[in-house]
C-alpha positions in Angstrom: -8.0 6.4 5.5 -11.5 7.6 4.6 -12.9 5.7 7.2 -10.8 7.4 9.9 -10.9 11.0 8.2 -15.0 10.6 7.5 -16.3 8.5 10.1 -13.8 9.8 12.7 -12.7 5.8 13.6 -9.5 5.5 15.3 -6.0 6.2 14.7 -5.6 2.4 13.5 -7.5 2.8 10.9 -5.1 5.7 9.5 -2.0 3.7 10.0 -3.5 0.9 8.0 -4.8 3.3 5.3 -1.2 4.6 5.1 0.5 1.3 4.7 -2.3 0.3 2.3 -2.0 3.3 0.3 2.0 2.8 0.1 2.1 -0.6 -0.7 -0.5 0.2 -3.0 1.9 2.2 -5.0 4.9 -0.2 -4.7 3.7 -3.0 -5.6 3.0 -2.6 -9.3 6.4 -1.6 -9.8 7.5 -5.0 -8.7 5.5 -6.7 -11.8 7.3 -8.8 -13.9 6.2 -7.2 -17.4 5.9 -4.2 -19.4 5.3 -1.4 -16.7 3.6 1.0 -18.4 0.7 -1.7 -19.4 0.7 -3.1 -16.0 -0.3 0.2 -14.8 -2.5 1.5 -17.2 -4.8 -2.1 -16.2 -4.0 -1.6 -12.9 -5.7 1.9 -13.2 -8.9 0.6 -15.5 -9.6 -2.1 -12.8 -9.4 0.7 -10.3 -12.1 2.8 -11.9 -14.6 0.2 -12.2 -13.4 -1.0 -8.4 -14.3 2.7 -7.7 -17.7 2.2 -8.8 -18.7 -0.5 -7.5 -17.4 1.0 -4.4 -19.3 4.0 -4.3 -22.5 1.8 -5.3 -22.1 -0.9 -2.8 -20.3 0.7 0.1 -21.5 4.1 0.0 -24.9 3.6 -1.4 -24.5 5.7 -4.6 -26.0 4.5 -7.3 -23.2 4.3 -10.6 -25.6 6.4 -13.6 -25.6 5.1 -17.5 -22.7 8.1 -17.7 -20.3 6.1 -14.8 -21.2 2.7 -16.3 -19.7 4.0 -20.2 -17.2 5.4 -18.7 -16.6 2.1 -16.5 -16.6 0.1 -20.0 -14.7 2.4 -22.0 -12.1 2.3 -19.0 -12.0 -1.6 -19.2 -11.8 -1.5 -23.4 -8.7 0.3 -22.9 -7.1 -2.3 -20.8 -8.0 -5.0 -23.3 -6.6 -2.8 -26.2 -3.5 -2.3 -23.9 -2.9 -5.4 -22.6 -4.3 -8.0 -25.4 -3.8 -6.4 -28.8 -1.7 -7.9 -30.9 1.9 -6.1 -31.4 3.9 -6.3 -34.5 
């Protein structure tokens, strides 16, 4: 999608954004466990993805303030997803 809205590329590249975007949102709904969890490291991967996007694709550099905020996003999914329930 940003592709086609930023760089003006072709309509394709819309239609795939759009069916990327949907299935994007589906298919963590579709996991086998605890929802909730799932999601909330499904959105801590997606913020350090984010950065490295923005750093490799669009050439901006990720500052110490990005990079905490990366790790403190990444602790969370550990505490989520790994720390032991009673």
């Amino acid at each position: 999608m940003w592709l086609w809205i930023r760089d003006g590329r072709g309509i394709w590249f819309a239609v795939l954004g759009a069916a990327i975007l949907v299935l994007y949102g589906i298919i963590p709904t579709f996991q086998p466990a605890n929802f909730g969890r799932v999601y909330a490291a499904y959105g801590g991967i997606f913020i350090v993805l984010s950065i490295l996007w923005g750093w490799q694709i669009d050439k901006i550099a990720p500052d110490r303030l990005d990079l905490l905020g990366g790790l403190i996003a990444l602790i969370g999914v550990s505490i989520i997803m790994y720390w032991p329930r009673a």
